[in-house]
Structure formats: C-alpha cells, structure tokens
C-alpha positions in Angstrom: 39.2 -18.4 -22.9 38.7 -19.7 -19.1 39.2 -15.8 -18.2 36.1 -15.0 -21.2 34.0 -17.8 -19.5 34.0 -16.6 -15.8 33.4 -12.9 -17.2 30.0 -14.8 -18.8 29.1 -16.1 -16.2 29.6 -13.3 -13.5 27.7 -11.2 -16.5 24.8 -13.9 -17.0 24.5 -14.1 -12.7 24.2 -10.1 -12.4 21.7 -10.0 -14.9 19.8 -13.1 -13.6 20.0 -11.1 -10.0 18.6 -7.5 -11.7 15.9 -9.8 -13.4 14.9 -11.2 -9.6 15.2 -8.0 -8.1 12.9 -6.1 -10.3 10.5 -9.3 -10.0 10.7 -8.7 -6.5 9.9 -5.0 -6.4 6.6 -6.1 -8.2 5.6 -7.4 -4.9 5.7 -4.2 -2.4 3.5 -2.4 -5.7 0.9 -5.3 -5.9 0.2 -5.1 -1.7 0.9 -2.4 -0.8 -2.6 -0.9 -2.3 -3.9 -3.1 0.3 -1.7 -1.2 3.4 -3.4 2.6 1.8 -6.4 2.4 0.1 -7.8 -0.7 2.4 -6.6 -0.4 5.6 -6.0 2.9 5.9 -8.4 5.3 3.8 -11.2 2.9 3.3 -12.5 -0.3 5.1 -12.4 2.0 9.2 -14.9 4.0 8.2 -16.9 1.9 5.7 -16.8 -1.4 8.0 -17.9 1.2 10.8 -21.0 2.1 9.1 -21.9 -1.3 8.1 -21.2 -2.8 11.9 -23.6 0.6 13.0 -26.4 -0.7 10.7 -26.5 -4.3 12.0 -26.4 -2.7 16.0 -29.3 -2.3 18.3 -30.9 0.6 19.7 -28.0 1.1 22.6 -25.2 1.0 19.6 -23.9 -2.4 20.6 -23.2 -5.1 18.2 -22.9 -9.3 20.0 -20.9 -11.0 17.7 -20.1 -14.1 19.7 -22.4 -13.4 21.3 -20.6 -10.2 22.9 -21.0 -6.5 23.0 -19.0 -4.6 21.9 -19.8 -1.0 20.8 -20.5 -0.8 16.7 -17.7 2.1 16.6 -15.2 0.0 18.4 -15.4 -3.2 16.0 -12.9 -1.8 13.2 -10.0 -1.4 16.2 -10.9 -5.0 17.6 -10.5 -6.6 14.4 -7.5 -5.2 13.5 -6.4 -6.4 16.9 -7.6 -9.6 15.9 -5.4 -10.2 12.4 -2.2 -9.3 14.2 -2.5 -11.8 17.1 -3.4 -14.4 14.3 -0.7 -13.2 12.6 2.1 -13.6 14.7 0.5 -17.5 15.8 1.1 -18.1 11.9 4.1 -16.2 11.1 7.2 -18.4 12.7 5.1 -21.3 11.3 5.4 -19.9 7.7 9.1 -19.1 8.5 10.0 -22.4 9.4 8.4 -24.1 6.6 10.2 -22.1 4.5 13.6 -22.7 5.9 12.7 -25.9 6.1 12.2 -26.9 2.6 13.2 -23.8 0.8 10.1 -23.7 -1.5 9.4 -20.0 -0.7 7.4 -19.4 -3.3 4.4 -21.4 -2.9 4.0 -20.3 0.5 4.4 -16.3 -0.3 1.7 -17.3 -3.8 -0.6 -19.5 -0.4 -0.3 -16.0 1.4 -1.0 -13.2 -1.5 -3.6 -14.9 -2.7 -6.0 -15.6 0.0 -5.2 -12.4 0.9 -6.2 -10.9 -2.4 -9.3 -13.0 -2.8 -10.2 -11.9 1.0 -9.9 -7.9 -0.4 -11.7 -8.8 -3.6 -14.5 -10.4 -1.6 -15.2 -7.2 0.0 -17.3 -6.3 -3.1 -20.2 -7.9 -1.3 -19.9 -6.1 2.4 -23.0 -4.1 2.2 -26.1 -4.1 4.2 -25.2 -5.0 7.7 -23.2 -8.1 7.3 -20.2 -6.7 9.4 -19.4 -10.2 10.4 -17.7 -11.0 6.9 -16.0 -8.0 6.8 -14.4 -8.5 10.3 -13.7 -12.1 8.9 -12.0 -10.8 5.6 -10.3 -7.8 7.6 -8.8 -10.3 9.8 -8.0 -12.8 6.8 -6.5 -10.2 4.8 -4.6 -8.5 7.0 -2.9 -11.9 8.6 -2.0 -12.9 4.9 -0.1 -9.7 4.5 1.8 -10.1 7.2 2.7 -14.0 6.5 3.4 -12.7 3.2 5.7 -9.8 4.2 7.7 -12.1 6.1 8.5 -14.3 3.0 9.1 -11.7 0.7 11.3 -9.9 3.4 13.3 -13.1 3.7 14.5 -13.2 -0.7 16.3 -10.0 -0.1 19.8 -11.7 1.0 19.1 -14.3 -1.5 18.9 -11.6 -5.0 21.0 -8.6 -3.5 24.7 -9.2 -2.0 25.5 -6.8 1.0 26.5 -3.5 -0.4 23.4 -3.4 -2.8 20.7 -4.2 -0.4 20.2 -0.4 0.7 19.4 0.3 -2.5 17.3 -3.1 -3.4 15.1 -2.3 -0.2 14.4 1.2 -0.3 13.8 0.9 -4.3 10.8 -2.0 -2.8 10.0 0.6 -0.3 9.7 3.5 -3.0 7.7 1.4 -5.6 5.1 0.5 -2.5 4.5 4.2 -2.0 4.0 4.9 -5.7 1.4 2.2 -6.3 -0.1 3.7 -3.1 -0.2 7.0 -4.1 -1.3 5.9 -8.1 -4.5 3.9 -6.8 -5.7 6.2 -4.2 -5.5 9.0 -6.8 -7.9 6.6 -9.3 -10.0 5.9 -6.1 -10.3 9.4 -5.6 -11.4 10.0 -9.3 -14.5 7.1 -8.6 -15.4 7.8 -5.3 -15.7 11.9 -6.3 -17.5 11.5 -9.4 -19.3 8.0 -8.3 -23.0 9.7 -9.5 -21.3 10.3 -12.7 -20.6 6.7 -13.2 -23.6 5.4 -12.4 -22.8 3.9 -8.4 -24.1 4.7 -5.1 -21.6 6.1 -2.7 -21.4 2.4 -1.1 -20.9 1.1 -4.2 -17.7 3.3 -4.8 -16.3 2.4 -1.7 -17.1 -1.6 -2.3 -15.4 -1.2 -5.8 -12.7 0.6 -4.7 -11.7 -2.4 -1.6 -12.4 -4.7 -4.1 -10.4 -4.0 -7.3 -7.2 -3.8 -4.0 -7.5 -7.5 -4.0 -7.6 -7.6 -7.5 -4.5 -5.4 -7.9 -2.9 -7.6 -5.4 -3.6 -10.7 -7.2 -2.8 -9.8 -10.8 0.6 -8.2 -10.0 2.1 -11.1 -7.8 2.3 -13.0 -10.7 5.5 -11.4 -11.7 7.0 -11.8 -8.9 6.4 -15.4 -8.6 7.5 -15.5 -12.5 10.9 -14.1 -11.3 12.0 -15.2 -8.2 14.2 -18.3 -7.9 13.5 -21.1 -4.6 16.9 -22.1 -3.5 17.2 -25.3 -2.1 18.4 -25.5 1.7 19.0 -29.4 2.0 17.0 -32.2 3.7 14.5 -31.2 5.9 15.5 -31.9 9.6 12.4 -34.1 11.8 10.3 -32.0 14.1 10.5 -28.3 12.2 6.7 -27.4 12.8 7.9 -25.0 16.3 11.4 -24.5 14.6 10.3 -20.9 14.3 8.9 -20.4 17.5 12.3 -22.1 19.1 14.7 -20.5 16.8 12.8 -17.1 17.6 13.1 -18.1 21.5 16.7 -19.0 21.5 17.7 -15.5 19.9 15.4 -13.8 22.7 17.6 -16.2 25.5 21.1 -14.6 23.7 19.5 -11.0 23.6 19.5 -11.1 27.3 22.9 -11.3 27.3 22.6 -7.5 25.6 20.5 -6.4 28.2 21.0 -2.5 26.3 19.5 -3.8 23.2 16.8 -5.6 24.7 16.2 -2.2 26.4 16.2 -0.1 23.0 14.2 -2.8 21.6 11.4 -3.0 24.3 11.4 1.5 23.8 10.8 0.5 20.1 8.1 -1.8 20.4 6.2 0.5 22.4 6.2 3.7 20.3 6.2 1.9 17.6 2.5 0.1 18.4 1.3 3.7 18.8 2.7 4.6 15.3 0.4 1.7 13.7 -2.5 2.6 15.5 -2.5 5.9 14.4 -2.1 4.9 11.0 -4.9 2.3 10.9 -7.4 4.2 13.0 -6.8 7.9 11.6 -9.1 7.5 9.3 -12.0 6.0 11.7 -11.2 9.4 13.6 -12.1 11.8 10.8 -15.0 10.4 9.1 -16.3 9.0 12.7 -15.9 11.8 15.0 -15.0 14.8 12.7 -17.5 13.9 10.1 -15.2 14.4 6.8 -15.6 12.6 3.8 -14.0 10.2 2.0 -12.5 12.1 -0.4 -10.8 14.4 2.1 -9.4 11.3 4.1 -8.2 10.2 0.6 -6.1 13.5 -0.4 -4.8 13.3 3.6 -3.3 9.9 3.4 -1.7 10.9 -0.1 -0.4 14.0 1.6 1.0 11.4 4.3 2.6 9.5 1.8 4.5 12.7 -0.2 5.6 13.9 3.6 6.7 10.8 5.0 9.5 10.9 2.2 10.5 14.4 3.1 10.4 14.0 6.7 12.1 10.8 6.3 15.1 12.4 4.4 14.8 15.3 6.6 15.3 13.3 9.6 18.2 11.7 8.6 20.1 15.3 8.0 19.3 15.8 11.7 20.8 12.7 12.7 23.9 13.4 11.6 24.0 16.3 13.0 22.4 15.1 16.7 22.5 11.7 16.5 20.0 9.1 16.1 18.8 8.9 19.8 17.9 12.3 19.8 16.3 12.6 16.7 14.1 9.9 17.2 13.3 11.7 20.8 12.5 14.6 19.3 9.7 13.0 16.4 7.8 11.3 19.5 7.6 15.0 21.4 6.6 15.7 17.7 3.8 12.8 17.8 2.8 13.7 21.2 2.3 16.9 20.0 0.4 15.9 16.6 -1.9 13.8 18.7 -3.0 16.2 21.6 -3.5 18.9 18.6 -5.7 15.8 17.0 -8.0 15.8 20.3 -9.0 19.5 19.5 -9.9 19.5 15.9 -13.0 20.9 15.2 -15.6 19.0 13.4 -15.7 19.7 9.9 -13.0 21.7 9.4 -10.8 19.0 6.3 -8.0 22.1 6.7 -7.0 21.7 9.8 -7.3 17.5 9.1 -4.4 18.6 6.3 -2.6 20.3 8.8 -2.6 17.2 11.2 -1.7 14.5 8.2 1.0 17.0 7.4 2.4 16.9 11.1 2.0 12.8 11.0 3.7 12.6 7.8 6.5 14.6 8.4 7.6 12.4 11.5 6.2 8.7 9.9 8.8 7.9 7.8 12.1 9.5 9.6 11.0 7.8 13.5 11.0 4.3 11.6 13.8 4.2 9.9 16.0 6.1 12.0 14.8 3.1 14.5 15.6 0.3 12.3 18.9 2.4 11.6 20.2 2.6 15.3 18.9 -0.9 16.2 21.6 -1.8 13.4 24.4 -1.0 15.7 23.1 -2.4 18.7 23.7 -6.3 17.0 26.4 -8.4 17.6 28.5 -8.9 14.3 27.3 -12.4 12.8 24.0 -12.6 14.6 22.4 -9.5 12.2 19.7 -12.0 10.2 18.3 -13.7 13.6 18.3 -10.2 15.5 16.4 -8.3 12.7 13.9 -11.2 12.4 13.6 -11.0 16.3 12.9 -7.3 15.4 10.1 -8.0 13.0 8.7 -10.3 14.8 8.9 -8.4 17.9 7.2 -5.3 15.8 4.0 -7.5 15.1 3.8 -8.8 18.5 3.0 -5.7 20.5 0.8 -4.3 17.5 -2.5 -5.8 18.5 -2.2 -3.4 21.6 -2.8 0.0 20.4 -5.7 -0.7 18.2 -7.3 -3.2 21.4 -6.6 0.7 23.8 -7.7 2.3 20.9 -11.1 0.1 20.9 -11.7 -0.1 24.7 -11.3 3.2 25.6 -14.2 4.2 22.7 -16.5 0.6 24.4 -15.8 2.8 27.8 -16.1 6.4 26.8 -18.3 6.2 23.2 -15.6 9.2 22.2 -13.3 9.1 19.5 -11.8 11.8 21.1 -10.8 9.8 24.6 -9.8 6.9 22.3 -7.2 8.8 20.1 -5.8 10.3 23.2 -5.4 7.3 24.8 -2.6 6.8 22.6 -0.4 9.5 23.7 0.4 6.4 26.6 2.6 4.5 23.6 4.4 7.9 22.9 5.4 8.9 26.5 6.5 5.7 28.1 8.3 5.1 24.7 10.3 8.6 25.2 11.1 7.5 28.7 12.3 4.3 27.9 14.4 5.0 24.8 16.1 8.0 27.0 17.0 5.9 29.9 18.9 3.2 27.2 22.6 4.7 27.1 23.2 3.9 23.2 26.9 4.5 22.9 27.6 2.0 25.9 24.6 -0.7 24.1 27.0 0.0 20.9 30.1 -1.2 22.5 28.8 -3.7 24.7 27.3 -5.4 21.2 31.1 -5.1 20.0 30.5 -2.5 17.7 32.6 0.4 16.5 31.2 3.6 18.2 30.1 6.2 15.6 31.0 9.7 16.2 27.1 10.6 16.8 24.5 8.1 17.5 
C-alpha cells in the first residue's frame, strides 16, 4: 500500500509538472508575435514614416527638444527600451527571489506590454512621440518578462528534461511567429478588399500583437505554480544588481570565460541589430513593401531552424569554436552583400534573409552551447543569468551605431555597414580565447572537439 501511495504521488507530481510545462510554453506563443510581426516586420518602417511626417523641411525631428534625423528615430528608440531594460531587470529579479510571487510580476510585465502593442492602433498621423513611448514601453516589458518566465524553467523541468522543455518553448515561439505573420500578410495584401487604408492594415496588424499577447498569457498564469522561497531578507531592492556584481567579481577569476563572454557580447549586439533594423533597410533604402519584408522574415524563421540544425552537424565535426568563426565570416559576408543590393529588386532581398537565416539560429545556440562548458560546476544558474544579463547590456549599442551613422551620413547603406564593426572585432576576439584551456581552467571535462 505505502509502495501504491508513493507511485501516486510521483504519478500525480509528473502530471502536475507536464500541466505547468505546457502552461508555460503558452508564454513564448503569446510574445513572441510581438519579437516578428512588431519589432521586426512592422513598427521600423511604419514608425519611420510617421516620425518623417511630423519632421521639418531639413528631415530632422527635436523631440526633447533635439535633432535627430526622422530615419534614425526607430534605431534610437530601440536603443532606448534596452538601457531601460536592463535598469529594471535585476530589480524584477530580485523581487522575485525575494518573495517568490513570480507570477504577478511576469502578469505586471506582459500586460503593460501588451496594452502598450494594443495601443499602437492609434499611431497615425505624425504623433511619432507615442510610438517611441510605446516602442520603448513594450519592448522593456518583454524583456522584464523574459527574465521571469526564463527563471520557472528549473522550477517545472528537472535536469535531463530541460533540453527538451526549452527548445519545445523555443519551437512554439517560432510557430506563433510564423502563424500571425502569415494572417498579417493575408490583411495587409488584400487590405482594399477589406475595406482599410494601407496604414490602417499596418495599425491593425501591431495592434491585434498586443492583443495576442494579452489573451494568451492567461494560460500561463492559470498554470504555473509560485513557490515560496522563505522570509524576505531587509534591504533586497539592489539584491540583483549586487548578486549580478559578485558573480562578475568570481568571473574574473576565469579570466578565459570572461574572455569568450566579452567575444559573445560583441557579435552578438550586431546579430540584434540586424534583426531589428533589417526591415528599416528594405522598405527605407530599398524601397520594398511590406509584404515582401513579411514573406523575408518568415523565410528567416523556416532557415534559422535548418541552419540551426545544420550547424550543430558541423560542430561535431569541427568543433564549436570554429563553427561559430565560420557563421560570423558568413555574416560579414551577408552584410557587405546587403550594402550592394539594388533598389527594388525583393529577389535578391530573399537571397539576403536566406543568408541571415541560415547563420541566425546555429551562431546563437552554438554560443550558448560552448559558454556551457566554460562554467564552473555549481555556479551554472548565476553564470547563465550573468550571460543574459550581459546579452541585454551591450544591445543598445548596435541599434545607437546603427542610428548615428544614418544622423551622420543620411544613408542606410553607411548605417548597415557600420555593423560589420560587431562582426570583425567579435571574430578576433573569440579566436584569440584558447577554449580547450578556458574548459579546463573552469574544471570541466575536455570534450573531444570544442
């Protein structure tokens, strides 16, 4: 009978766990329409236009009282919501440590996020000052939020199933990605036959994001569980900032990781910025529409998959270190073939998402991979939320070249060049860090390639 009992209960906590788990999926569908359709396909170009309506004769908008050039406003605002982001992100952290109520925190998060996205509905005319506000709201709330919902996966998935638990997340965030930008393609396309201007389309289609966001975090928030940590300790409101400095203090005592790390953060600011500016670079400077821009991030999406899967056979074949080598040639590449596109020409636009997507997916997550083996045993959770919050920190520079070089120049051209910078000093530094010695000197066994 005692045996029958513990049998039920193992049964009743598995099931409990699958029930969380698929609750927590829920939340990488409901945002991630945000990261595509918003961010990437839609608000660049649209937010562009408006900021170009509400500029003077020279092209220069002075919000603050500054002037800055219409085209560049997108890129400074998305500079913007990161540095805000990481000021509010080890806050968030802490207070959930602290009193282990994640939940209302990650409900705080989605939801002004969401209602920021809906509230892009009424970004028309030249009112680019709300939607730099609700770009910069938005996109600050999806990071805050990322970093709670990143923080239930040790809670709902024991060690040898949290491969599986995060890349099933990862998997149902492309496919709501991929599902709404094929509706938003079906609107914007046929937007006379429904009745709607082309900005209407475009307003409909950032707005029913938010709304997508909103409705589907519910079941998440139905499913996970807050787990009780214990009495808060006094003074927590820095504990994140402290806690984040302390783990920096004992990285320097793996000065090889901090070195891989540092390579990371570089070409890895360069891979954001492409993603969140692409889409200004077409429509802006190579005069495509939205619909092409909306079949070239779906293409992104399918490739990144492939290349993803593709780059992990090479890896164990050449190792980590130089695969990853090898996709930021492959970027380099990508990018200087970007500076020659003709303008009009949406096949040779294909051509270049192709070349992204193929190298997106594998460069990350052989990154994250080989990072991995470069922490200490027992110090894996404060190294990978260094890592995170080490990613965020440096992305607020590519999109603030991005948008400087186009204040200086007035080219998109110059501007998406610039960032060939993030690829090339990333090369050099990630092949000056010897990563079999960084393995060992973390105390980790050596694997036969890396």
């Amino acid at each position: 009978m005692g045996t029958d009992t513990v049998q039920e209960r193992a049964a009743g906590e598995a099931a409990e766990r699958r029930r969380e788990q698929r609750g927590w999926y829920v939340y990488d569908w409901a945002c991630s329409v945000y990261s595509t359709s918003v961010l990437t396909v839609f608000l660049g170009p649209y937010l562009t236009s408006v900021a170009k309506a509400a500029a003077d004769a020279d092209g220069f908008v002075h919000p603050l009282g500054i002037p800055l050039r219409a085209g560049s406003f997108f890129a400074y605002c998305v500079s913007a919501s990161v540095v805000l982001s990481i000021l509010v992100m080890p806050l968030a952290g802490a207070a959930a440590d602290r009193s282990g109520r994640k939940k209302p925190l990650l409900a705080l998060a989605a939801y002004l996020g969401a209602a920021a996205t809906a509230g892009m509905f009424f970004l028309d005319g030249d009112r680019y000052l709300l939607g730099g506000l609700l770009l910069i709201v938005a996109n600050a709330s999806l990071a805050v939020s990322m970093v709670l919902y990143n923080s239930y996966l040790p809670q709902i998935a024991p060690p040898e199933e949290r491969d599986a638990v995060s890349s099933r997340g990862w998997a149902f965030g492309y496919a709501a990605g991929a599902l709404v930008l094929v509706a938003n393609l079906v609107l914007y396309s046929g937007h006379d036959s429904f009745g709607l201007s082309e900005s209407e389309a475009v307003r409909i289609c950032l707005a029913s994001a938010g709304v997508w966001w909103g409705a589907f975090t519910l079941v998440p928030l139905r499913r996970l569980r807050d787990r009780r940590t214990g009495p808060a300790p006094a003074g927590t409101a820095a504990r994140g900032w402290r806690q984040l400095a302390a783990t920096v203090r004992d990285m320097r005592r793996q000065p090889l990781t901090l070195a891989f790390l540092l390579a990371y953060l570089v070409y890895n600011d360069g891979i954001q910025t492409v993603i969140s500016q692409a889409s200004v670079y077409g429509s802006e400077e190579l005069g495509l529409g939205q619909s092409t821009l909306i079949v070239a991030v779906l293409l992104v999406q399918l490739l990144a998959v492939a290349g993803a899967l593709a780059m992990g056979r090479l890896a164990r074949t050449y190792g980590a270190k130089r695969t990853i080598l090898g996709s930021l040639v492959a970027w380099t590449v990508t990018l200087a073939a970007g500076y020659f596109l003709p303008a009009g020409a949406p096949a040779w636009f294909f051509v270049l998402a192709a070349g992204i997507g193929l190298v997106l997916g594998g460069s990350q997550a052989l990154s994250r991979s080989l990072f991995s083996h470069l922490v200490p045993p027992g110090k894996e959770a404060e190294y990978f939320s260094a890592y995170e919050m080490s990613d965020r920190g440096m992305s607020w520079l590519g999109p603030l070249l991005f948008g400087v070089t186009y204040q200086l120049t007035g080219s998109y051209r110059d501007a998406i060049i610039s960032l060939v910078a993030f690829f090339v000093l990333g090369f050099v530094l990630l092949a000056r860090v010897p990563v079999r010695q960084a393995v060992r000197d973390a105390g980790n066994p050596v694997p036969a390639r890396i």
